[in-house]
PAZAPA-4460 file (N, C-alpha, C; in steps of 0.05 Angstrom, whole numbers, plus 32768, in hexadecimal, padded with zeros to 4 digits):
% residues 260
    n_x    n_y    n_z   ca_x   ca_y   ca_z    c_x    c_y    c_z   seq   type   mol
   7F48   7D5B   8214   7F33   7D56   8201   7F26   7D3B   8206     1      X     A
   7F12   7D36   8202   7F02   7D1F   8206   7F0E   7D0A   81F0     2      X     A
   7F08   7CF4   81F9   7F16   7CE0   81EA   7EFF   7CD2   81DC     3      X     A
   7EF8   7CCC   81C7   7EEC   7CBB   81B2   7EEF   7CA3   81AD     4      X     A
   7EDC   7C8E   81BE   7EE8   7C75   81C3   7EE8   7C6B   81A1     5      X     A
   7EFB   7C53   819E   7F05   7C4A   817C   7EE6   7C36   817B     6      X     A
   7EDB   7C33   8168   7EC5   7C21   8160   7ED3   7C09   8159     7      X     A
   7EBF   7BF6   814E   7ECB   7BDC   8141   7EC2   7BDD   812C     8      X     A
   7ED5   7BED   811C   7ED4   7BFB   8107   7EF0   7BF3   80F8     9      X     A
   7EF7   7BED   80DE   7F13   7BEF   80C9   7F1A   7C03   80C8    10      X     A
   7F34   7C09   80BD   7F43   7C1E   80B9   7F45   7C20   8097    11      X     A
   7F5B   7C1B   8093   7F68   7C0E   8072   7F72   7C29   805D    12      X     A
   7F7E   7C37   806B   7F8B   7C3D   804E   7FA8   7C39   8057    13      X     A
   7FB1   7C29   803C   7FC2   7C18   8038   7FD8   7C1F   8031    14      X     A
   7FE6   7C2C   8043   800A   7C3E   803D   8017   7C32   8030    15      X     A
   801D   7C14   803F   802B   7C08   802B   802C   7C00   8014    16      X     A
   8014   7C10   800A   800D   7C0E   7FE9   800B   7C25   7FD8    17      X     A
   8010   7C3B   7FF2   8002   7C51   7FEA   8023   7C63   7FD0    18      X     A
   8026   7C6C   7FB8   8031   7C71   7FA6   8033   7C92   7FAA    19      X     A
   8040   7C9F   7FAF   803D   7CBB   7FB1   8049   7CCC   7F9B    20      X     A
   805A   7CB4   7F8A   8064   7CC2   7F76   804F   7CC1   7F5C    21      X     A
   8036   7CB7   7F63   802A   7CAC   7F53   800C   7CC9   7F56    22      X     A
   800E   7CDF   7F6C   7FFE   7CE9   7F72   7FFB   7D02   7F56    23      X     A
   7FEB   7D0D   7F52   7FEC   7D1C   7F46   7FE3   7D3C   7F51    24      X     A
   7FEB   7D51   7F42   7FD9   7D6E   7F3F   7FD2   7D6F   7F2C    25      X     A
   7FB2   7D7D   7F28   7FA2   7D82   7F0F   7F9C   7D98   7F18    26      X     A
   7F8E   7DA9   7EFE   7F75   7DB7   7F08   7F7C   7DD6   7F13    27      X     A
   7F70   7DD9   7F1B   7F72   7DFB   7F2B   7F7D   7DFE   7F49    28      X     A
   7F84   7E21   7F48   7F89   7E22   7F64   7F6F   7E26   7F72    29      X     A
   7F69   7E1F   7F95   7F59   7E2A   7FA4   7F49   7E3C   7F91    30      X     A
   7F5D   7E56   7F91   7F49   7E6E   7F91   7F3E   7E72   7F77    31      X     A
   7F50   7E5C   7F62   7F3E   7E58   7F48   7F2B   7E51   7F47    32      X     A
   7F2D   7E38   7F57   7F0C   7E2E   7F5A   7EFA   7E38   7F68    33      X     A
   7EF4   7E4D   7F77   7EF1   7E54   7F8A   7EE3   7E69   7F6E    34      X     A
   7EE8   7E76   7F62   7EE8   7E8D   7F50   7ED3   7E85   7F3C    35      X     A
   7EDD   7E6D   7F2E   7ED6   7E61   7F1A   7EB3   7E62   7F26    36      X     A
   7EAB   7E4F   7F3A   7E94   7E47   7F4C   7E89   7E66   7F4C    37      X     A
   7E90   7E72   7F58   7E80   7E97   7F5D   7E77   7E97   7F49    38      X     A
   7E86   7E96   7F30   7E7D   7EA2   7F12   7E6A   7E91   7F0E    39      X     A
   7E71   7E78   7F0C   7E5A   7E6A   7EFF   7E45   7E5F   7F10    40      X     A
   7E43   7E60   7F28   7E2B   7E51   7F3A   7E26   7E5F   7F4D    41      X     A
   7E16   7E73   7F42   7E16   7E86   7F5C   7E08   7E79   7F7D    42      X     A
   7E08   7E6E   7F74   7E01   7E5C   7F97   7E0B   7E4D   7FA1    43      X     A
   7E21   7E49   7F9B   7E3D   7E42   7FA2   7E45   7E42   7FBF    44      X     A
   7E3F   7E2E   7FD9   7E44   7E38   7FF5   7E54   7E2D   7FFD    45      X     A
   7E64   7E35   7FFE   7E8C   7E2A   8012   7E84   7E30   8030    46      X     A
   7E66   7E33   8037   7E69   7E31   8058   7E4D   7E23   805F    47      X     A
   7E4C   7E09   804C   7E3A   7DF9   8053   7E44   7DEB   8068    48      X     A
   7E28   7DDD   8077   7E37   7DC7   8090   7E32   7DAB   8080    49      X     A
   7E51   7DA2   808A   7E55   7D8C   8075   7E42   7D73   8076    50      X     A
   7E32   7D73   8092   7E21   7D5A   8095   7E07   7D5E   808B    51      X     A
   7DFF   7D7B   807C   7DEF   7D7F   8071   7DE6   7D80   8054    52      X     A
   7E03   7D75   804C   7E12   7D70   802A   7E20   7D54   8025    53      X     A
   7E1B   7D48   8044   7E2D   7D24   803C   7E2C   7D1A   8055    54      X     A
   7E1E   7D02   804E   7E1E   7CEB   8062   7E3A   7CE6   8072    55      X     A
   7E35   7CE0   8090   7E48   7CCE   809A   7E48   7CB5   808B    56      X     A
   7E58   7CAA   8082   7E59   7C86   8081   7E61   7C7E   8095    57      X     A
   7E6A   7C61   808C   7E68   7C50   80A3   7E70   7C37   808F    58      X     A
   7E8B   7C33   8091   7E93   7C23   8084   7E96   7C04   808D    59      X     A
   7E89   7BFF   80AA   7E85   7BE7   80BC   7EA6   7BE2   80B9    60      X     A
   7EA6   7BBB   80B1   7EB5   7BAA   80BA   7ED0   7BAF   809F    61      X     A
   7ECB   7BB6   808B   7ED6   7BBC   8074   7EF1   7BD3   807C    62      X     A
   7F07   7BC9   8070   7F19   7BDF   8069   7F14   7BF0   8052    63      X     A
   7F01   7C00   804F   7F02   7C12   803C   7EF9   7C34   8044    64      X     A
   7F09   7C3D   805A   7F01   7C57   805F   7F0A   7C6E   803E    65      X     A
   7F22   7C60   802F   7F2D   7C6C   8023   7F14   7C6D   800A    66      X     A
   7F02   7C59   8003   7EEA   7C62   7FED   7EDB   7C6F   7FF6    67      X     A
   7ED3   7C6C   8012   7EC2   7C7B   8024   7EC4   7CA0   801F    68      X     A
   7EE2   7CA7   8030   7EE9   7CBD   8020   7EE9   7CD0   800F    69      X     A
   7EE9   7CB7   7FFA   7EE9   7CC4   7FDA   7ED5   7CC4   7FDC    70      X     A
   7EB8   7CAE   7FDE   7E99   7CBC   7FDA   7E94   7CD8   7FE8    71      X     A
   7E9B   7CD4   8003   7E9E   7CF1   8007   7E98   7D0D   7FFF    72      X     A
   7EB5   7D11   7FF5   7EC8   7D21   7FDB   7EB7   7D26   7FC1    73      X     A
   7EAB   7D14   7FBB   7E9F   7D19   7FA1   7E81   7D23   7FA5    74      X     A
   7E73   7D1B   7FC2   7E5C   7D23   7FC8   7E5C   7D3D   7FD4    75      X     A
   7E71   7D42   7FE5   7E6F   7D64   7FE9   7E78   7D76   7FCC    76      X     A
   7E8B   7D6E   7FC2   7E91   7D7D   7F9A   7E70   7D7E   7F8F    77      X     A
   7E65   7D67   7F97   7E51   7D65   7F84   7E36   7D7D   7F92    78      X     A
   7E3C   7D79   7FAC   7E27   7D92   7FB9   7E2E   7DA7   7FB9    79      X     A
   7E4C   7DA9   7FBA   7E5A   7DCC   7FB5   7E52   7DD3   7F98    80      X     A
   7E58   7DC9   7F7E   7E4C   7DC9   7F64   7E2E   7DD8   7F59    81      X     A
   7E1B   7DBD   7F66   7E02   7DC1   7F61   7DF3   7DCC   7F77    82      X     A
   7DFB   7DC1   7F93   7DE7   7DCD   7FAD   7DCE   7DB0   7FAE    83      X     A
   7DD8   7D99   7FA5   7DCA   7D85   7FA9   7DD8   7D6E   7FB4    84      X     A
   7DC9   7D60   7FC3   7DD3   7D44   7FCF   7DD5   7D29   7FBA    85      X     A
   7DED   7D20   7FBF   7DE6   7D00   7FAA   7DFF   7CF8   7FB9    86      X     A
   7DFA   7CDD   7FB5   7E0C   7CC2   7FCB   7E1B   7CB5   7FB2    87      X     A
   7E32   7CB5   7FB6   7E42   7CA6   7FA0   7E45   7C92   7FB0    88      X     A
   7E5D   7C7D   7F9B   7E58   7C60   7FA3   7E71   7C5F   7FBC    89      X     A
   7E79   7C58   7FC8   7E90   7C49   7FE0   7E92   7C38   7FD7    90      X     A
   7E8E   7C29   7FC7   7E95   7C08   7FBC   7EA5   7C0A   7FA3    91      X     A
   7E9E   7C20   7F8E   7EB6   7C2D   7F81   7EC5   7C36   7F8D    92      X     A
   7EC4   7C46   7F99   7ED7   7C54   7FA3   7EF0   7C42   7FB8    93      X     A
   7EE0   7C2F   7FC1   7F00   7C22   7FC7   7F01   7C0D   7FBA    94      X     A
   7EFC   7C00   7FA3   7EF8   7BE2   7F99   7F0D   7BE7   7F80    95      X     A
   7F07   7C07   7F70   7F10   7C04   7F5A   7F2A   7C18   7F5F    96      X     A
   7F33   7C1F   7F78   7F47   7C2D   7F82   7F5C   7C0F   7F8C    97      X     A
   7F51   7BFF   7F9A   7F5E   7BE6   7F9B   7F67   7BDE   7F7A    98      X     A
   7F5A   7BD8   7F66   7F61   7BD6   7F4B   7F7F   7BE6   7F48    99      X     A
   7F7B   7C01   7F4C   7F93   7C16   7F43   7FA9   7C00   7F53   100      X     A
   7FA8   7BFE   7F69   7FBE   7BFB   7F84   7FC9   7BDC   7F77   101      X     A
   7FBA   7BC7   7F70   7FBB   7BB4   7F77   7FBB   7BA2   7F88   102      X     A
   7FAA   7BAB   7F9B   7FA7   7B9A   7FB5   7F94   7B8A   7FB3   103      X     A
   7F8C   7B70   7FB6   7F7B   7B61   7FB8   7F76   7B57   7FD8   104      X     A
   7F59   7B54   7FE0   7F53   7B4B   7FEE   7F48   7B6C   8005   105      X     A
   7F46   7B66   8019   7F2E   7B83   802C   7F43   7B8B   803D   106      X     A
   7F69   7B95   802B   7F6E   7BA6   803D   7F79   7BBE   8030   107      X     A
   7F63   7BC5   802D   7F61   7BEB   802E   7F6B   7BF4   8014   108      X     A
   7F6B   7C0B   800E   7F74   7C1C   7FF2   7F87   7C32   7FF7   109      X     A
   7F95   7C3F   7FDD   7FA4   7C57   7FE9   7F91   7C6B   7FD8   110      X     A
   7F9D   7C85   7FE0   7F93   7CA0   7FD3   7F9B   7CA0   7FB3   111      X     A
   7FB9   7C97   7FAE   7FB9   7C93   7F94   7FA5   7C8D   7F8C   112      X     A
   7FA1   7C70   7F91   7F8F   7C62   7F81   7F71   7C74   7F85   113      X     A
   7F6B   7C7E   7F96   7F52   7C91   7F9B   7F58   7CA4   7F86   114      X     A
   7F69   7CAA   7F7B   7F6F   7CC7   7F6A   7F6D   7CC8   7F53   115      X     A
   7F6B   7CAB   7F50   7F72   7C96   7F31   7F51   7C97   7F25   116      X     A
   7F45   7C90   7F33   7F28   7C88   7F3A   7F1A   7CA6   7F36   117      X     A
   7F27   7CB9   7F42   7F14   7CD1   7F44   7F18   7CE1   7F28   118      X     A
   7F33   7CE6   7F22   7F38   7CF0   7F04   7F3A   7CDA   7EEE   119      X     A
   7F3F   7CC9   7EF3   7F3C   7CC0   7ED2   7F28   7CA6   7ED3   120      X     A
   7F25   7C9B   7EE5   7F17   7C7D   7EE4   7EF8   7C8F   7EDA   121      X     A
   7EF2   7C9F   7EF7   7ED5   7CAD   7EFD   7ECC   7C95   7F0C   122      X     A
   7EB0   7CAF   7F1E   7EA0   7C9A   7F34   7E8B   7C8E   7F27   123      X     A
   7E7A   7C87   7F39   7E58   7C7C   7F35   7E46   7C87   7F55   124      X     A
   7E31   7C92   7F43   7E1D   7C8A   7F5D   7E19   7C73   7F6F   125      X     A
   7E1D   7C74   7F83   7E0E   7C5C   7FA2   7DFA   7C4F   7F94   126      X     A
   7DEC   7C55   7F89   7DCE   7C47   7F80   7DE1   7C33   7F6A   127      X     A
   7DF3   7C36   7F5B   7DFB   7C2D   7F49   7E0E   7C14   7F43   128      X     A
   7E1E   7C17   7F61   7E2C   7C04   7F6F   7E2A   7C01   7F89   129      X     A
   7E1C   7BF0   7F96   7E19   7BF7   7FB6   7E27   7BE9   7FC7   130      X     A
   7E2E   7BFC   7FDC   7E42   7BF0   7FED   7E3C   7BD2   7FFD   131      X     A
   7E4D   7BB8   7FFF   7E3E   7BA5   8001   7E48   7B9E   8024   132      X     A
   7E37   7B90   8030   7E42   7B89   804C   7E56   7B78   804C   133      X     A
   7E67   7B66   803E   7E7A   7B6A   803E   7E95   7B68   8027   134      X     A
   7EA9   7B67   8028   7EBB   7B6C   800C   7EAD   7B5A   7FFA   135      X     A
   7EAC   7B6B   7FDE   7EA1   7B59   7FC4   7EA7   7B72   7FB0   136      X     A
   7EC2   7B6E   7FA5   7ECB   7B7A   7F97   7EB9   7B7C   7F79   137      X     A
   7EA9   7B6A   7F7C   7EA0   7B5D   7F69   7E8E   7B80   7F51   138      X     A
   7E96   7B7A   7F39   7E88   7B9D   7F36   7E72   7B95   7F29   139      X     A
   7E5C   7BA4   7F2E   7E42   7BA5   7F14   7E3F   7B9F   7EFD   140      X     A
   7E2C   7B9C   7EF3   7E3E   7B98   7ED0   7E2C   7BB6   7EC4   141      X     A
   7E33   7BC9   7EB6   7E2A   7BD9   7EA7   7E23   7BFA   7EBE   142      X     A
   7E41   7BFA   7EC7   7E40   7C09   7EDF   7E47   7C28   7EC7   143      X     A
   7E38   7C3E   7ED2   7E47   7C54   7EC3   7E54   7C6E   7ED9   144      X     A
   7E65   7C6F   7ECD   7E7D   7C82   7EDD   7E85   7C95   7ECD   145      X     A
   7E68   7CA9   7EDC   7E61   7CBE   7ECB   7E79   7CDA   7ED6   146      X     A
   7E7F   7CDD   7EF3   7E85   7CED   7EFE   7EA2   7CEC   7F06   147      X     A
   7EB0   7D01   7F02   7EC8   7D0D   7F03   7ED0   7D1F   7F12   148      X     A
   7EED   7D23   7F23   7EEE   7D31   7F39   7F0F   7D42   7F22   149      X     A
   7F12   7D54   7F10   7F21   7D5D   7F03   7F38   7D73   7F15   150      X     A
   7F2F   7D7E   7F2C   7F43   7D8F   7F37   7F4C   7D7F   7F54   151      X     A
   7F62   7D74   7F50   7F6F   7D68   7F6C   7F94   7D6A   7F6B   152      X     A
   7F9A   7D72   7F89   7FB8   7D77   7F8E   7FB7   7D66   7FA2   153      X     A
   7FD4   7D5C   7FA8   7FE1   7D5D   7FC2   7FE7   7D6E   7FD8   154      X     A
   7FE6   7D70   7FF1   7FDF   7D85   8004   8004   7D87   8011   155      X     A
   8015   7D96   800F   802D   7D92   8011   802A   7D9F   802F   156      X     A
   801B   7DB8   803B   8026   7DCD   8054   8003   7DD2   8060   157      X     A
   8007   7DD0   806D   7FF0   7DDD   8086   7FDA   7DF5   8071   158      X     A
   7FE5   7E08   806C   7FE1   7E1C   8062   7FD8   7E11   803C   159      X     A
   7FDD   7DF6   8031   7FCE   7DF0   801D   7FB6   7DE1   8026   160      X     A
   7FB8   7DD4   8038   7F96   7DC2   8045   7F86   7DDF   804D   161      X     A
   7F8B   7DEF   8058   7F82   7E12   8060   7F67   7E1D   804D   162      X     A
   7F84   7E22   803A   7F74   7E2A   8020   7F69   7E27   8012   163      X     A
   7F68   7E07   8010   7F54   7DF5   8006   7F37   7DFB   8015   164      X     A
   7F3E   7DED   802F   7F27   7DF0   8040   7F0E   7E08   803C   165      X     A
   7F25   7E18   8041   7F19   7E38   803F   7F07   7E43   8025   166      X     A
   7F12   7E35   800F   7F03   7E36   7FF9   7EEA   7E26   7FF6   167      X     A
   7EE7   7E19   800B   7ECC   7E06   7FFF   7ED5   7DEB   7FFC   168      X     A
   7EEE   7DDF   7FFC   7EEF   7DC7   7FEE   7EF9   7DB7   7FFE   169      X     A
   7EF6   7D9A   7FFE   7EF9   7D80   800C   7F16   7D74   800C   170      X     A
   7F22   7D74   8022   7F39   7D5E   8019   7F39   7D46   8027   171      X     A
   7F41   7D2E   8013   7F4D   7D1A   8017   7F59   7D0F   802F   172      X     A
   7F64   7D09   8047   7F78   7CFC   804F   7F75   7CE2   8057   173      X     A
   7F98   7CD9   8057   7F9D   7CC4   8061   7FB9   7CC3   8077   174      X     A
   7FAD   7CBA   808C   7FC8   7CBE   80A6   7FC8   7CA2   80B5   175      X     A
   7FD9   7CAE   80C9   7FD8   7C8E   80DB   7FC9   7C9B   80F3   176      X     A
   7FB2   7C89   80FE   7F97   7C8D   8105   7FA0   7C83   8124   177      X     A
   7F9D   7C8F   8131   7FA1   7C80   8151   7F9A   7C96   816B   178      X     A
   7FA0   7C8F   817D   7F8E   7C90   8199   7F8B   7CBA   8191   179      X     A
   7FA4   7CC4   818F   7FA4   7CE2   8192   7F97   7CE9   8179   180      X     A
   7F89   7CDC   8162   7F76   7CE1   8153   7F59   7CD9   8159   181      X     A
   7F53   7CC7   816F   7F43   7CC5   817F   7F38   7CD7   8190   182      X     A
   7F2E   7CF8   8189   7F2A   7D09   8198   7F16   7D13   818C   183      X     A
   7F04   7D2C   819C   7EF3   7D3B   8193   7EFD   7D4F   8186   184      X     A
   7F22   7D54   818E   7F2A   7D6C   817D   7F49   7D5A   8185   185      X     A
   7F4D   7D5B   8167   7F6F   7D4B   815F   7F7E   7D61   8166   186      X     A
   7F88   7D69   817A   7F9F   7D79   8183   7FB4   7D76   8189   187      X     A
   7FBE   7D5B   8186   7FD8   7D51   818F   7FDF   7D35   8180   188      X     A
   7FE0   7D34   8169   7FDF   7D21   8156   7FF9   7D17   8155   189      X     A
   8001   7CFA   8159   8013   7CEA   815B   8014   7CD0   8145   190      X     A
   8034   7CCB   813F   8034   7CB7   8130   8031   7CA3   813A   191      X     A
   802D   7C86   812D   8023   7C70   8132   800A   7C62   812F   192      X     A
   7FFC   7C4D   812F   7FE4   7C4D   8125   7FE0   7C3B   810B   193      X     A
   7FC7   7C33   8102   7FBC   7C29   80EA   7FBB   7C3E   80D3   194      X     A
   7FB5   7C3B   80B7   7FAE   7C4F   809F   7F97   7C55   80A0   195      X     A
   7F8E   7C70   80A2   7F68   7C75   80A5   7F75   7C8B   8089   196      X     A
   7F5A   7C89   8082   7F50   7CA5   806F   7F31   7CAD   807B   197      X     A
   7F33   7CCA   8074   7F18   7CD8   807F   7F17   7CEC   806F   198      X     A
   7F0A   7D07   8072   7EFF   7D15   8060   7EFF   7D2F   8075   199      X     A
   7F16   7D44   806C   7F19   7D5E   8075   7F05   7D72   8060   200      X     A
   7EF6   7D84   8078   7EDC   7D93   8064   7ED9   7DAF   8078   201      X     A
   7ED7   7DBE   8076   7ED1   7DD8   8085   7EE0   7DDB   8098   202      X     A
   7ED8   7DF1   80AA   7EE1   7DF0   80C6   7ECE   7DF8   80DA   203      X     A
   7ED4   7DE9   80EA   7EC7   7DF2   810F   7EBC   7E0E   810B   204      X     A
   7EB1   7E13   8123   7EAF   7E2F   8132   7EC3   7E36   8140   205      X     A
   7ED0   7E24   814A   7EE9   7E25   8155   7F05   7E30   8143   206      X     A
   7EFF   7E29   812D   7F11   7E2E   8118   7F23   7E16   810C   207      X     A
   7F1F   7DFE   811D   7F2E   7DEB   811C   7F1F   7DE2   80FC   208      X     A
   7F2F   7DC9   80F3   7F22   7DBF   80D5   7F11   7DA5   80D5   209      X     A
   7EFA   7DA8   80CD   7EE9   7D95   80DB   7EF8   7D7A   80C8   210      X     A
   7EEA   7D5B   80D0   7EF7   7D47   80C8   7EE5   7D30   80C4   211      X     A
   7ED7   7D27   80AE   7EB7   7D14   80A9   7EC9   7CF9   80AF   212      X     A
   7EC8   7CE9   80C1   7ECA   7CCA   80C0   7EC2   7CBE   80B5   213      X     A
   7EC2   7CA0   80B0   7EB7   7C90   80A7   7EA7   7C70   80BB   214      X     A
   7EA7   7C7C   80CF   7E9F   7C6A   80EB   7E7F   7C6C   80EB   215      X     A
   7E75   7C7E   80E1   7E57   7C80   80E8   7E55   7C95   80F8   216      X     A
   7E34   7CA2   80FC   7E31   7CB9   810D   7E32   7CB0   8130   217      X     A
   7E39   7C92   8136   7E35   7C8D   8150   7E54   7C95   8152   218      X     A
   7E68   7C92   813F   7E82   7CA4   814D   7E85   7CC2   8158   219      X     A
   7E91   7CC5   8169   7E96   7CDD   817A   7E76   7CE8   8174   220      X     A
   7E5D   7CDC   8173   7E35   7CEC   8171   7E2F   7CEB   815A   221      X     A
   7E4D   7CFD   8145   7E3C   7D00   812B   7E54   7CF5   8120   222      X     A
   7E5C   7CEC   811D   7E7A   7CE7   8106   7E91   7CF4   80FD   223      X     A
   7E96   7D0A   810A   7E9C   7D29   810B   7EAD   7D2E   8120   224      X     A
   7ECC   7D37   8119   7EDD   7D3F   8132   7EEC   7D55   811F   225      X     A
   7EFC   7D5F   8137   7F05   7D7B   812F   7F2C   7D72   812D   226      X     A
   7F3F   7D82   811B   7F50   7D81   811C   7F60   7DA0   811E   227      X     A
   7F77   7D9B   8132   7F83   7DBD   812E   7F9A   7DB4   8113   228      X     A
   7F9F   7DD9   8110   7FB2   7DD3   80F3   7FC6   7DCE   8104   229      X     A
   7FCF   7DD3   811C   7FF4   7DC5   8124   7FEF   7DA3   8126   230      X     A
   7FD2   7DA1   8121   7FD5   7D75   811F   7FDA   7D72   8105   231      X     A
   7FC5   7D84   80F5   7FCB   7D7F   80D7   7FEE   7D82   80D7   232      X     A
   7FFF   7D91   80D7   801D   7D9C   80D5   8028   7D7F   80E2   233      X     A
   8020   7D70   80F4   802E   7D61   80FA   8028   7D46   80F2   234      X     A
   8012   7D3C   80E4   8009   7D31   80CF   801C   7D2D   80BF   235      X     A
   8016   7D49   80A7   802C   7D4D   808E   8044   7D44   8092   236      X     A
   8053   7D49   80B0   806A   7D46   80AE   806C   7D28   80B7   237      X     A
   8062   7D0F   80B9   8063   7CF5   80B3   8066   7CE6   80A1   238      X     A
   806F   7CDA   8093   8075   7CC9   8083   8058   7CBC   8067   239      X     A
   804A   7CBA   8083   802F   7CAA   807C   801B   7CB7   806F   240      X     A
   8018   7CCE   8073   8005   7CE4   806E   8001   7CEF   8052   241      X     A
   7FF0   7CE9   8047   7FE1   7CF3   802E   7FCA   7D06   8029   242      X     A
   7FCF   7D22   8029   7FAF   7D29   8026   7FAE   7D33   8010   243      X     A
   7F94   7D30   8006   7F93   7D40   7FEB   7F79   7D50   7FE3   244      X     A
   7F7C   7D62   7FD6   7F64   7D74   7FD2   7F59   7D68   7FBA   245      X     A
   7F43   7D71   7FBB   7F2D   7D66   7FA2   7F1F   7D84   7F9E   246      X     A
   7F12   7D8A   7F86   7EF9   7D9D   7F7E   7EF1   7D92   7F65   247      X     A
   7ED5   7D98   7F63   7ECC   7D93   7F48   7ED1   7DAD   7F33   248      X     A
   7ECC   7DB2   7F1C   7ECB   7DC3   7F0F   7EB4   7DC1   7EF5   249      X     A
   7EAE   7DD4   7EE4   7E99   7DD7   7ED7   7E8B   7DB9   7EC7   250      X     A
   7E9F   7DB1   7EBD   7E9A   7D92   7EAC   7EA0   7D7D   7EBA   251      X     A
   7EA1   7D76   7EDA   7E9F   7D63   7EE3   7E8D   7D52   7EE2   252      X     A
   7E70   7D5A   7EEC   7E5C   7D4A   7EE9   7E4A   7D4D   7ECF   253      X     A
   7E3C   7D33   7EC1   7E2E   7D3B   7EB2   7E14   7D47   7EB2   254      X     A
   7E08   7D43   7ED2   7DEE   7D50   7ED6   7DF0   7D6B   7EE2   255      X     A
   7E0E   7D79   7EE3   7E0D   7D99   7EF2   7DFD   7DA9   7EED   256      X     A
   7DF1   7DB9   7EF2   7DE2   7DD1   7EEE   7DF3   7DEB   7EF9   257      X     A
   7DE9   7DF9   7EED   7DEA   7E17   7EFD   7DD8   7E18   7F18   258      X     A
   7DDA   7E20   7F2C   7DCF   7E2C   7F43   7DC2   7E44   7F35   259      X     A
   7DA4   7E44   7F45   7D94   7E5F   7F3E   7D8E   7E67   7F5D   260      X     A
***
């Protein structure tokens, strides 16, 4: 496989902060949500292409792939939902996830704390808090954190990231990021490495599970590499590894509509 040279780019999600007893399940199965969406939005598309529903970021010099992520997560929920584009903030998403963790200073966030933020804190639009060039925890004053991500699990087996996927919905992860994740297609995934989070969303043509970075579209052209499920399997079975599913559901956002 072709190798994906590393940018001068941060990593940062922060294991040694990261709380797993602290993770939670809410919400529905897959195929609930999956059901729920049919019934109520009939335009509902689980085989959108994800660069056509969410920006690459590009989180430069900053450790915060892990708010990166989460904007993500809440921007594809928010296009699977309605079938419209909107940019949440990355500056919530890892500033007030650092809050949960207690980490001070620009190294990195965990998913807890991303989880904390998505169900109970709630996000903000990009326009609302903007990502700054460099760490400034510093928050807005009269910021509103209107939006809510209500259905999220932990991904325990190959066959729960699957079914997620397969349904339309986005997951979370966090692994240790190094050279054999440096590929056009992660097929041989090894421990060792820094904490990255990124954003699992559809799959290939290949069938593999596609994977949104946070490096920008000059990584591997577009920002975009492929993973097989025996990397995912050998992922899970690491120490380090966090992934988690997210979906929105009917009362997440306050501006949802029905699809016509």
């Amino acid at each position: 496989m072709n190798q994906v040279l590393l940018p001068t780019r941060r990593m940062g999600y922060a294991v040694d902060h990261e709380n797993r007893s602290h993770l939670e399940t809410t919400g529905k199965s897959p195929s609930e949500v999956l059901k729920a969406f049919k019934d109520s939005f009939p335009g509902f598309n689980i085989g959108a292409d994800p660069l056509g529903a969410v920006d690459v970021l590009d989180q430069a010099s900053q450790g915060s792939c892990q708010g990166h992520s989460l904007a993500q997560i809440f921007s594809i929920c928010f296009f699977l939902a309605t079938g419209r584009r909107q940019k949440f903030s990355r500056a919530a998403g890892y500033y007030l996830s650092q809050r949960y963790d207690g980490i001070r200073g620009d190294s990195g966030s965990t998913l807890s704390g991303g989880q904390k933020v998505a169900t109970i804190h709630g996000m903000c639009l990009e326009s609302d808090w903007k990502y700054p060039s460099s760490y400034n925890p510093n928050e807005p004053a009269n910021v509103p954190y209107l939006y809510k991500l209500k259905v999220t699990r932990p991904m325990q087996t190959v066959k729960d990231v699957t079914d997620w996927i397969d349904s339309g919905l986005p997951v979370q992860t966090g692994f240790a990021w190094n050279n054999s994740c440096s590929r056009e297609v992660v097929d041989a995934w090894q421990p060792g490495g820094g904490g990255h989070s990124t954003c699992f969303w559809q799959r290939a043509k290949s069938g593999n599970v596609k994977n949104i970075n946070s490096w920008g579209n000059d990584w591997n052209g577009d920002g975009v590499h492929e993973w097989t499920e025996s990397s995912i399997a050998k992922a899970l079975a690491h120490s380090w590894t966090v992934l988690i599913g997210y979906a929105p559901d009917e009362m997440s956002f306050p501006d949802q509509e029905p699809l016509t």
